[in-house]
MIZATI-643983 format. One record per residue: residue number from 0; x, y, z of N, C-alpha, C in turn. Coordinates in steps of 0.2 Angstrom, whole numbers, plus 5000, padded with zeros to 4 digits. Atoms other than C-alpha are relative to their C-alpha. Layout:
N
   seq   n.c1   n.c2   n.c3   ca.c1   ca.c2   ca.c3   c.c1   c.c2   c.c3
   NUM      X      Y      Z       X       Y       Z      X      Y      Z
...
//
This chain:
295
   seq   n.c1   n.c2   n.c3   ca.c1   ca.c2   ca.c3   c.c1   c.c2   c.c3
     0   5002   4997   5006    4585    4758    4898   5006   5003   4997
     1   4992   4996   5000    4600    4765    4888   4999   5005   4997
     2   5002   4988   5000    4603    4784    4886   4997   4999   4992
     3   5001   4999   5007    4602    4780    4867   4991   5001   4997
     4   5008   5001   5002    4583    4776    4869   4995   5009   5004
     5   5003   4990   4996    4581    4791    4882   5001   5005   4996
     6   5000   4994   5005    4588    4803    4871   4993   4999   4996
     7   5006   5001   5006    4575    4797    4856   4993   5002   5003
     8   5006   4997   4997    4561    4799    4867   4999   5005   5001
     9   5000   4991   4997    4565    4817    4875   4999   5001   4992
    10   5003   4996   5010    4566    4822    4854   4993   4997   4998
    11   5007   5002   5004    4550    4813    4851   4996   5003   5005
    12   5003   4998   4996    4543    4822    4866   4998   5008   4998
    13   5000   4994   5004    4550    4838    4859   4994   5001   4995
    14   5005   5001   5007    4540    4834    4842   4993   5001   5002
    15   5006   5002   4998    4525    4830    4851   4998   5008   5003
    16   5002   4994   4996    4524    4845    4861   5001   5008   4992
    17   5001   4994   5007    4527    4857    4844   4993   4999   4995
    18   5003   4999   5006    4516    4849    4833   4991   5000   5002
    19   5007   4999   4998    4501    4850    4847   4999   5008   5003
    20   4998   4993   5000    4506    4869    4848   4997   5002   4994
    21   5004   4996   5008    4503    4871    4830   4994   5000   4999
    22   5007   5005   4999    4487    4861    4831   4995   5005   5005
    23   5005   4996   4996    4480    4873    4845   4999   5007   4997
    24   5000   4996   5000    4486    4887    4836   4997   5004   4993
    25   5002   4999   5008    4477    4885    4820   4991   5006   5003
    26   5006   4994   4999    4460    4897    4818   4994   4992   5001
    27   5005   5008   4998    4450    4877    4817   5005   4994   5001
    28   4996   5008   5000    4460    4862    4824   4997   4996   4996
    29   5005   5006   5004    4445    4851    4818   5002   4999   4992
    30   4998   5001   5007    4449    4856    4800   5006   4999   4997
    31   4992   5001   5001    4467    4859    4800   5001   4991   5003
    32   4998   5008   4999    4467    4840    4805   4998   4995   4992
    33   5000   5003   5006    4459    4837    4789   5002   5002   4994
    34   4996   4999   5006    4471    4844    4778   5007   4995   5004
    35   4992   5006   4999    4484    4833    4788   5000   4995   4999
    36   5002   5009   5001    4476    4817    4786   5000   5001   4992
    37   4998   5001   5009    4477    4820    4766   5007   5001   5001
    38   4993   4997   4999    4495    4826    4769   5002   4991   5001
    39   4998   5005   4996    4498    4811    4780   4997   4992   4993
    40   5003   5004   5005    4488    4798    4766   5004   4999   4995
    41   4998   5000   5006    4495    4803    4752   5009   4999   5000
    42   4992   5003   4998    4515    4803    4760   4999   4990   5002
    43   5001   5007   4999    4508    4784    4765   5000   4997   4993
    44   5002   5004   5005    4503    4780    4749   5007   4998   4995
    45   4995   4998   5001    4519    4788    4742   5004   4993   5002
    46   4994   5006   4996    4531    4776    4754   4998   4995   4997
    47   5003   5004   5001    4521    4763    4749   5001   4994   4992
    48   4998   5001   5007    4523    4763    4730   5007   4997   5001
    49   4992   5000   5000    4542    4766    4733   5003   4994   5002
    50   4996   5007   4994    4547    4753    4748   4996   4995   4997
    51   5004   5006   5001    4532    4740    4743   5003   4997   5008
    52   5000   5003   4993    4535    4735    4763   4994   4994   5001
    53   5007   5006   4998    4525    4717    4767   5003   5002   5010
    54   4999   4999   4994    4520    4720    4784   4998   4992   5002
    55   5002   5006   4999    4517    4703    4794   4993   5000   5001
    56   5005   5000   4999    4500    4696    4793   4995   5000   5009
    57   5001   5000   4993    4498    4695    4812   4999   5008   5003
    58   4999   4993   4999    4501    4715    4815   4995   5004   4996
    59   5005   4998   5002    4487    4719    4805   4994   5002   5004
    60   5006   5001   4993    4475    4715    4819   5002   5008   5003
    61   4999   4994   4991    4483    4729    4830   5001   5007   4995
    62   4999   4995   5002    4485    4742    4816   4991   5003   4999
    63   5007   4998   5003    4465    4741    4810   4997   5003   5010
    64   5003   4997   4991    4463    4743    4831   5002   5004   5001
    65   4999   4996   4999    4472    4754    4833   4998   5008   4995
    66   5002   4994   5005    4469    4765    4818   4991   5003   5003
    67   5006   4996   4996    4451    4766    4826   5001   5003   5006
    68   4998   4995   4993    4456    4771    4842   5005   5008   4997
    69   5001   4992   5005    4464    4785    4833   4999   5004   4998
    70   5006   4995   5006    4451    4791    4825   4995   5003   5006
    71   5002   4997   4995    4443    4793    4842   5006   5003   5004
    72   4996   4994   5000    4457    4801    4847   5000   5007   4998
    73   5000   4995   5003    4458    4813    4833   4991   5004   5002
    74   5009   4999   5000    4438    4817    4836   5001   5004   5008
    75   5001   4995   4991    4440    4821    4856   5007   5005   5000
    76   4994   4997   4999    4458    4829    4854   4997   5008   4998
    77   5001   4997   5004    4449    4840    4842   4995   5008   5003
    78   5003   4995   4996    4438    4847    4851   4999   5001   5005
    79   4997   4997   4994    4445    4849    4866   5005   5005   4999
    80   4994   4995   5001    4459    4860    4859   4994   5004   4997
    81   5009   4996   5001    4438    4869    4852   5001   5004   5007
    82   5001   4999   4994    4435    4873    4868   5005   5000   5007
    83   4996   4999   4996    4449    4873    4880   5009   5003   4997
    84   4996   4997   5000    4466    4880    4883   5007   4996   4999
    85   4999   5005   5002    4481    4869    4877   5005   4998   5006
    86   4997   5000   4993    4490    4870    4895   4994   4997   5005
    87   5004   5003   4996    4475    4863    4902   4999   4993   4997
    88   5001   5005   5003    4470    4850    4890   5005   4995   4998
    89   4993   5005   4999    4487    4844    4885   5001   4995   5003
    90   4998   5003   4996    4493    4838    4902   4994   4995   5002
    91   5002   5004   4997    4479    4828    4907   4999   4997   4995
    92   5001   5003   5006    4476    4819    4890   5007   4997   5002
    93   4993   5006   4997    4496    4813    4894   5000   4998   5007
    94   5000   5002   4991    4492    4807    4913   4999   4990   4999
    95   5002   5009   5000    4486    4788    4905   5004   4996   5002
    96   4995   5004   4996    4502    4781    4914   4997   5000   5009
    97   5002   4998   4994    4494    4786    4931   4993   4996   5001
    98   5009   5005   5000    4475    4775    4925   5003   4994   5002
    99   4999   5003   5003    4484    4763    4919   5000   4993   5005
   100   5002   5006   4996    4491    4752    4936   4992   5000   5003
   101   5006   5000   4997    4474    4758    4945   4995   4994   4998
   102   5005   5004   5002    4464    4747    4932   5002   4992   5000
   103   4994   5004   5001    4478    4734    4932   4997   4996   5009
   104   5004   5004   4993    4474    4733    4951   4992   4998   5000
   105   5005   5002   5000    4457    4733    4950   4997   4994   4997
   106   5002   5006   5006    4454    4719    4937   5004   4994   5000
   107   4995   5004   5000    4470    4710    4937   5003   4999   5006
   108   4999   4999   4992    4474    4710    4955   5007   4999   4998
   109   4992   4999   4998    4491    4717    4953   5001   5004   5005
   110   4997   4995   4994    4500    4725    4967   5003   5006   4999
   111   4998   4992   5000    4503    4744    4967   5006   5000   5007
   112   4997   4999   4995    4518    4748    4977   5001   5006   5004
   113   5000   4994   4995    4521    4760    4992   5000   5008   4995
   114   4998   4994   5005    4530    4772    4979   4996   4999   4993
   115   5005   5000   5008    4518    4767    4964   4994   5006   5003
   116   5007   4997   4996    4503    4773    4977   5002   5008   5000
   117   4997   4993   4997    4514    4789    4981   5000   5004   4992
   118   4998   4998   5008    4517    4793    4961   4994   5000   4999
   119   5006   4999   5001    4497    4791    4959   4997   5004   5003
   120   5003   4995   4995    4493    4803    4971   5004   5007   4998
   121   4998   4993   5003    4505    4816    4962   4998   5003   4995
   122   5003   5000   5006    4496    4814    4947   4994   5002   5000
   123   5005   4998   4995    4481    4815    4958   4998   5009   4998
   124   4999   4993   4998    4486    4833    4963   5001   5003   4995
   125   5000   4994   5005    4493    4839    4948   4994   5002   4996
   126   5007   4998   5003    4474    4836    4940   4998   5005   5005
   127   5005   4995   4993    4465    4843    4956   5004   5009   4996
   128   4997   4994   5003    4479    4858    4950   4997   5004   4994
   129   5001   4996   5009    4474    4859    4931   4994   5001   5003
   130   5006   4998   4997    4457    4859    4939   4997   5007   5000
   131   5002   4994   4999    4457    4874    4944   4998   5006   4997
   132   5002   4994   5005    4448    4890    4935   5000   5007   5003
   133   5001   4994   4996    4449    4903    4948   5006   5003   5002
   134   4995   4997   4999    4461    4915    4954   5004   4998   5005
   135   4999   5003   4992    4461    4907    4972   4999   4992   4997
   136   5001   5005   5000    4463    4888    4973   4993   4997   5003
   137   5005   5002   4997    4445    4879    4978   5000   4993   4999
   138   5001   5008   5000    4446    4861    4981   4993   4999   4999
   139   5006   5005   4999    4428    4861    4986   4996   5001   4993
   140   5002   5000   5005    4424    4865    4968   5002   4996   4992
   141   4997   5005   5006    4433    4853    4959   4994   4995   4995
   142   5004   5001   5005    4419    4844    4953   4996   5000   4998
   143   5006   4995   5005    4409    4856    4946   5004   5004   4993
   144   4997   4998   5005    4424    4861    4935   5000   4991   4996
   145   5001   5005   5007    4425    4843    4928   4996   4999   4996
   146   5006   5002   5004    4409    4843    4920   5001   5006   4996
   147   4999   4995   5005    4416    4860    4909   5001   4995   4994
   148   4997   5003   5010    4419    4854    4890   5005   4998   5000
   149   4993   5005   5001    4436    4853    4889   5001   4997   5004
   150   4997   5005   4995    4438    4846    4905   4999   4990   4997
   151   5002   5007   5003    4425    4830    4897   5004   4998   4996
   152   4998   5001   5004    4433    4832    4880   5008   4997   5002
   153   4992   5003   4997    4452    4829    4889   4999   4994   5002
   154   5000   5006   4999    4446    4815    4899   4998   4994   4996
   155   4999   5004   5006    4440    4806    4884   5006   4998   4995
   156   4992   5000   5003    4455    4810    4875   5006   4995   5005
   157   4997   5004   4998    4465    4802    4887   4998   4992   5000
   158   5001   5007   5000    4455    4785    4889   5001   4999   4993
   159   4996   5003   5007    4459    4784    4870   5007   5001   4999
   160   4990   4999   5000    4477    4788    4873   5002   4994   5002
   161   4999   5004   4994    4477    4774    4885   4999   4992   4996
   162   5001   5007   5006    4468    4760    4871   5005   5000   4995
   163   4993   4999   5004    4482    4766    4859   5005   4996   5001
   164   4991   5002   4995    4496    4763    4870   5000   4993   5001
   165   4998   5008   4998    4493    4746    4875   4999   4996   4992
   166   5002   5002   5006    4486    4744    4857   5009   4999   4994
   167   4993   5000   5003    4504    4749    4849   5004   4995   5003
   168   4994   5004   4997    4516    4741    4863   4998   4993   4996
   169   4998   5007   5001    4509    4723    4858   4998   4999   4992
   170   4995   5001   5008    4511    4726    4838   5004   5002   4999
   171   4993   5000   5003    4527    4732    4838   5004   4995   5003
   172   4996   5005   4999    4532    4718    4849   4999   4994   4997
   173   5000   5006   5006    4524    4705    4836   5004   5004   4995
   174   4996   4997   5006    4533    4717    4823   5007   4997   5001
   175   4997   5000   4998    4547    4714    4831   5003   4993   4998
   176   5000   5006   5001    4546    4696    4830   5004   4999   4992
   177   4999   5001   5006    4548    4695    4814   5005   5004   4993
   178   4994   4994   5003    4559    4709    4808   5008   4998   5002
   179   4993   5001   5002    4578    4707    4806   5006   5005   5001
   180   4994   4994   5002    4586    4722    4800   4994   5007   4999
   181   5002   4993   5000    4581    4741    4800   4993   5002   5004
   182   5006   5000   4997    4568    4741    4811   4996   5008   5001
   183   5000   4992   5001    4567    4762    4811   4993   4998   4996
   184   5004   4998   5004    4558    4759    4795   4993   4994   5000
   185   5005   5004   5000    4548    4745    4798   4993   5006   5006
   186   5004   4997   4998    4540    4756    4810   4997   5008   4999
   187   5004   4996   5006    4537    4770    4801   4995   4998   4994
   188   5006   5003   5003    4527    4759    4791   4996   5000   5003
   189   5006   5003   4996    4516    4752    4804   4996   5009   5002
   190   5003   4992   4998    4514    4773    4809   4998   5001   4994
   191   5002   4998   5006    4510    4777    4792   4993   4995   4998
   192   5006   5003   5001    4498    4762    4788   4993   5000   5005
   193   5005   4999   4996    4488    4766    4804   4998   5006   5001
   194   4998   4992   5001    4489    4784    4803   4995   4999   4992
   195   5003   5003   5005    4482    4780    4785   4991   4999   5000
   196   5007   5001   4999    4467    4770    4789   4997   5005   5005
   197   5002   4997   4994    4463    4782    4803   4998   5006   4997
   198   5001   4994   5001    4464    4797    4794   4995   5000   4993
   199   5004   5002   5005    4453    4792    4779   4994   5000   5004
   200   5008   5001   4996    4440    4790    4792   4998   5008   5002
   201   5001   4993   4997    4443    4806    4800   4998   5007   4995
   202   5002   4997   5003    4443    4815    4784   4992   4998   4999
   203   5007   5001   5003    4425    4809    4778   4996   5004   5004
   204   5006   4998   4991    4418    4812    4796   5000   5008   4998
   205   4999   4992   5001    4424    4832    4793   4997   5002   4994
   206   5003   4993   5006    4419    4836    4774   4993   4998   5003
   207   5007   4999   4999    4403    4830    4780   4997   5005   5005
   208   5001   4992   4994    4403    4842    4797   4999   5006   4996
   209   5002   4994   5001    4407    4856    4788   5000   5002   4994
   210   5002   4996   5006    4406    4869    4775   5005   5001   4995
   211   4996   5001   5007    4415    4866    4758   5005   5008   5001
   212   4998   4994   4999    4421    4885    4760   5005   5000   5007
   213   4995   5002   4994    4427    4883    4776   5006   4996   4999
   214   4994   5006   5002    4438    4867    4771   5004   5004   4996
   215   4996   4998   5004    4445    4876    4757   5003   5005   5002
   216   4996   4994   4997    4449    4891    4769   5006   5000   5003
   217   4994   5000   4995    4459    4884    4782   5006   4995   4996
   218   4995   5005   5003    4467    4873    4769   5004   5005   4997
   219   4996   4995   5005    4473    4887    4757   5005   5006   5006
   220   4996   4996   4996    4480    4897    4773   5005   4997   5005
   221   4997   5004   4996    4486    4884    4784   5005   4994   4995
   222   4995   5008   5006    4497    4871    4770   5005   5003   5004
   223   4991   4998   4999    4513    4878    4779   4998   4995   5007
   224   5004   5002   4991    4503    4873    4797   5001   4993   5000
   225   5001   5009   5000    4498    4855    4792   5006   4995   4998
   226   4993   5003   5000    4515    4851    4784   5003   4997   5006
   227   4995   5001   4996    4523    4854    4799   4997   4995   5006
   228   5004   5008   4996    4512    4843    4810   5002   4995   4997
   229   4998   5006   5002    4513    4829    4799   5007   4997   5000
   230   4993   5002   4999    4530    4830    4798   5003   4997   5008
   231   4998   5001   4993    4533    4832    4817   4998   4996   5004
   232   5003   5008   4999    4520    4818    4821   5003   4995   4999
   233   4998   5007   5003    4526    4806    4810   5007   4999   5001
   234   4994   5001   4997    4546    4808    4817   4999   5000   5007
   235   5001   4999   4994    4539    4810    4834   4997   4993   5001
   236   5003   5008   4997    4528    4793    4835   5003   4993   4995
   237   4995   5003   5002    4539    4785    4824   5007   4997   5004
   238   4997   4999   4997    4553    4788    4836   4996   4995   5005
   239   5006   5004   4993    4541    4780    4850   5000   4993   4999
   240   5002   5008   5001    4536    4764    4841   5006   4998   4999
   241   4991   5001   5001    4556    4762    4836   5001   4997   5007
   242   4998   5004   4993    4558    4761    4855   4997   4995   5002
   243   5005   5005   4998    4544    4751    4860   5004   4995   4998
   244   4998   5008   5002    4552    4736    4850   5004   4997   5005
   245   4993   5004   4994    4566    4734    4864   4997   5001   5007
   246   5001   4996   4993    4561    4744    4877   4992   5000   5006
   247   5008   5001   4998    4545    4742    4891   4997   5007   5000
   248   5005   4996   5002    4532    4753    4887   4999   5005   5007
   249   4999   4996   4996    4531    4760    4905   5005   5005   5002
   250   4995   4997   5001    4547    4767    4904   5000   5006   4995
   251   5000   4995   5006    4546    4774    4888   4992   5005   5000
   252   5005   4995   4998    4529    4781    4892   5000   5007   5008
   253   5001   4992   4996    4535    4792    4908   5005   5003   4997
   254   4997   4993   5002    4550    4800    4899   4996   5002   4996
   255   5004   4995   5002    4541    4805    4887   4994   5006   5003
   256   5006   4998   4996    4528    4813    4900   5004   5008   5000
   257   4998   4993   5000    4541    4828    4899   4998   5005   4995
   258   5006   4997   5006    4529    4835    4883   4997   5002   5002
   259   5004   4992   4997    4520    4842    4896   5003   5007   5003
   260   4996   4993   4997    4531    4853    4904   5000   5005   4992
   261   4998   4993   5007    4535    4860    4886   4993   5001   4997
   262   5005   5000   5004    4519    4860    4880   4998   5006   5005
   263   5004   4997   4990    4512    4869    4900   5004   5010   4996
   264   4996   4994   5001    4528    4884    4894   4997   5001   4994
   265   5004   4997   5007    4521    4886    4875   4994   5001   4999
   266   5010   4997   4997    4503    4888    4881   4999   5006   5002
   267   4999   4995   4997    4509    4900    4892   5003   5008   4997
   268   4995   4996   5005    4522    4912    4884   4998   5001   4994
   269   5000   4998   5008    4519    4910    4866   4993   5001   4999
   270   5006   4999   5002    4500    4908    4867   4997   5005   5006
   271   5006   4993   4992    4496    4921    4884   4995   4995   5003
   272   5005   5004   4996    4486    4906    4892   4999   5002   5008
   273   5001   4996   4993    4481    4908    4911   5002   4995   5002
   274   4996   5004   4998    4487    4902    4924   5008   4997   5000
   275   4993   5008   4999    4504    4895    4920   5003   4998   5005
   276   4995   5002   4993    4515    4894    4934   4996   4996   5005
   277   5006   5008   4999    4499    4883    4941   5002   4996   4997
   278   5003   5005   5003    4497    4874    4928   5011   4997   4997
   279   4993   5002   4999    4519    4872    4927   5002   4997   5006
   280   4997   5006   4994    4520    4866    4944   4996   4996   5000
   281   5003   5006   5003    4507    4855    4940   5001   4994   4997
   282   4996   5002   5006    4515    4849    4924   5008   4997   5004
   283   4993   5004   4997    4531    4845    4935   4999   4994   5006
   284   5003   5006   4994    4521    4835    4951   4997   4997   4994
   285   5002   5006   5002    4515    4826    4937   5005   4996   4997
   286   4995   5003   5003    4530    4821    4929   5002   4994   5006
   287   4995   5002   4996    4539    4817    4944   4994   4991   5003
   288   5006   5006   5000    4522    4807    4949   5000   4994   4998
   289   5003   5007   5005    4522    4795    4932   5009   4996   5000
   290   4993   5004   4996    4542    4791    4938   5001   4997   5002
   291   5002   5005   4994    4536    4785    4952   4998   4994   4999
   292   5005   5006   5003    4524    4774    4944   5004   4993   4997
   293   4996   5003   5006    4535    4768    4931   5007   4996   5003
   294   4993   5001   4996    4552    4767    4941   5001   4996   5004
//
């Protein structure tokens, strides 16, 4: 992999890790999402006019699937960051490199190696870790804390992480095909047209939830909030699908796994969350964990 592409992902990890910072730190994520998807909408529509970009008809397929997947994303992320804490929820929502060979063997009968095995069992532990809600460690209660809210809303968050990801890697490598020159922007397109349909859904699903007052609340207080999300979204997964065109998806999915260490410290320090030094050495036996995997 060359550094050029490692750099781009550590900054897109950065990104990532800021702009689900800002997201938890709003008074409603639910609705602060839907002044970003208008944000986000309206800068598509914008690019759109300007470039006139023909995307290939083939690549369509994986934008309208992906944009659903999406949309269940946005829905479970939402309401996990409702109800949990974002040093908890975070890090297991980014573990789907750790599902990923398991389902692989199981289905596919591919072979897990010594050190793949050894990398899924640190991944393992660092969950068993975030698990935990007591002062004292309690293995024997570990799954009576799975079945908490966030704990559900996370593990759903993550199985839609996971349809995403395979969802993207094989339309940018069809995009790929057919692209030539500047490929940066062709991918920004494909994030913005999916990003697009996805949040148009998401907006409706919300003014119907809630209360017109409400919406107007956290819109009028929060425009500084939702700018910076869309902005740092759309350079961060931008940044991602750029690499994907050249680069294999398991690689470029465990560097970036370092969004949880910085996400674990901004949980902790800036929002006074519990736990952290737990839930940072957790954060770091998983990283090393989806290395393993990947590497």
């Amino acid at each position: 992999m060359y550094t050029s592409s490692i750099l781009l992902v550590l900054l897109s990890a950065l990104f990532h890790a800021f702009w689900n910072y800002y997201s938890k730190s709003s008074k409603d994520t639910r609705i602060l999402f839907f002044w970003c998807g208008l944000y986000t909408g309206a800068l598509a529509i914008v690019v759109f006019i300007v470039n006139k970009p023909i995307i290939p008809t083939p690549v369509w397929i994986y934008i309208f699937a992906s944009a659903f997947v999406h949309l269940l994303y946005r829905l479970f992320l939402t309401q996990a960051y409702t109800v949990g804490e974002i040093s908890f929820v975070y890090p297991i929502t980014r573990s789907a490199p750790a599902f990923i060979p398991i389902f692989a063997f199981l289905f596919l009968n591919e072979i897990i190696s010594f050190q793949g095995m050894f990398g899924i069992l640190c991944v393992m532990s660092s969950i068993i870790l975030y698990q935990q809600r007591e002062k004292d460690i309690n293995f024997i209660r570990f799954f009576k804390f799975l079945r908490e809210p966030d704990a559900l809303w996370s593990y759903a968050t993550l199985c839609s992480v996971i349809g995403y990801s395979i969802i993207d890697k094989q339309g940018m490598s069809i995009m790929h095909t057919y692209i030539s020159d500047n490929p940066l922007m062709y991918a920004i397109h494909y994030y913005l047209m999916e990003n697009l349909c996805s949040q148009l859904f998401y907006a409706g699903i919300t003014y119907v939830r809630f209360p017109k007052q409400k919406l107007l609340e956290i819109g009028k207080n929060e425009w500084k909030r939702a700018l910076f999300i869309v902005v740092f979204s759309l350079i961060s997964y931008s940044l991602i699908l750029f690499v994907l065109m050249t680069e294999k998806v398991s690689y470029v999915t465990a560097i970036r796994q370092c969004s949880v260490i910085f996400v674990v410290l901004l949980g902790g320090y800036a929002l006074k969350e519990t736990y952290t030094k737990r839930r940072l050495l957790a954060a770091i036996i998983m990283v090393i964990g989806i290395f393993l995997i990947t590497m």
